[in-house]
C-alpha positions in Angstrom: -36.0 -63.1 37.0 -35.7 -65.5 40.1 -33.5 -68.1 38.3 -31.2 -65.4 37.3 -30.9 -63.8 41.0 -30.7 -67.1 42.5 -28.0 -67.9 39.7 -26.1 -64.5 40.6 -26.7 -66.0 45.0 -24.7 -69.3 43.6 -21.9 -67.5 42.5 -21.3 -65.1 45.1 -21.7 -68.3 47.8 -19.1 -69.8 45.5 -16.5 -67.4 46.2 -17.6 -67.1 50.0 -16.7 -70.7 49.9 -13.9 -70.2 48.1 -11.8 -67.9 50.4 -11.2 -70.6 53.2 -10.5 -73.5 51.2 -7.8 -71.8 49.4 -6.1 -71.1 52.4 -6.7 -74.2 53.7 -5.3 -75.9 50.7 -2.6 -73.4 50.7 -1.1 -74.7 54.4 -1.9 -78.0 53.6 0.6 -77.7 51.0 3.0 -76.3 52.7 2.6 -78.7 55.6 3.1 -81.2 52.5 6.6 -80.0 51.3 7.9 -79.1 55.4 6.9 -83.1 56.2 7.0 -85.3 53.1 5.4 -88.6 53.2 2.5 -90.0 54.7 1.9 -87.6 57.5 2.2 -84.7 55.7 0.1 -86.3 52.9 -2.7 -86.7 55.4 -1.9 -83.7 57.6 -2.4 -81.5 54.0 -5.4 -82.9 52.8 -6.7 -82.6 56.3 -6.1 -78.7 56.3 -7.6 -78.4 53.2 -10.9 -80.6 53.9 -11.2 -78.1 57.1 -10.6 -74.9 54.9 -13.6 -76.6 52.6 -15.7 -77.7 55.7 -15.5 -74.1 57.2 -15.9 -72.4 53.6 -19.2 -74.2 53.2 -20.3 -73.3 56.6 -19.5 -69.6 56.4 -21.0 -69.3 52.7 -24.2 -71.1 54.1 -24.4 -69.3 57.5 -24.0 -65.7 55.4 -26.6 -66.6 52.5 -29.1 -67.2 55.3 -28.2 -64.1 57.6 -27.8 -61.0 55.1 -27.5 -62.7 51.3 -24.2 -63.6 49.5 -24.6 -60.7 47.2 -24.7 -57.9 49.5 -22.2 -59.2 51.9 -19.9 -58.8 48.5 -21.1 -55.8 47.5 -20.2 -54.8 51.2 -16.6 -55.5 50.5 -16.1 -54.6 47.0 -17.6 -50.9 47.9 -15.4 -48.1 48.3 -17.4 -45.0 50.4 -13.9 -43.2 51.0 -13.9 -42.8 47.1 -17.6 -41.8 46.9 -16.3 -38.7 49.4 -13.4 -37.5 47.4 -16.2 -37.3 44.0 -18.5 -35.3 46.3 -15.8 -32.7 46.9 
């Protein structure tokens, strides 16, 4: 049972991770296409190597503090709804 909760911890930090490195690759594209070339090459990959960097750090910082699987289940639960079936 632990390999499968640590398993479940992996893939919750995974998409923690995920979050700022897509936006980080995200404006580093579009610093890409705005400045073409070299600087822009470098200015791009840059953004997205800090989106990565600070994806890691987040992910790491929030599976020590509270646990990657309740911080998601924090934001994917809806308690407004769980109001309107009580009614």
């Amino acid at each position: 049972m632990k390999i499968f909760e640590t398993l479940i911890e992996v893939l919750h930090w995974g998409k923690i991770a995920a979050s700022p490195t897509l936006i980080g690759g995200i404006l580093g594209w579009i610093v890409y296409l705005k400045f073409p070339g070299m600087l822009g090459m470098i200015l791009g990959v840059s953004l997205a190597l800090a989106g990565l960097i600070f994806g890691i750090i987040w992910a790491t910082r929030v599976w020590k503090e509270v646990g990657t699987t309740t911080f998601m289940s924090r934001l994917i639960a809806t308690p407004e709804l769980d109001a309107v079936e009580e009614k």
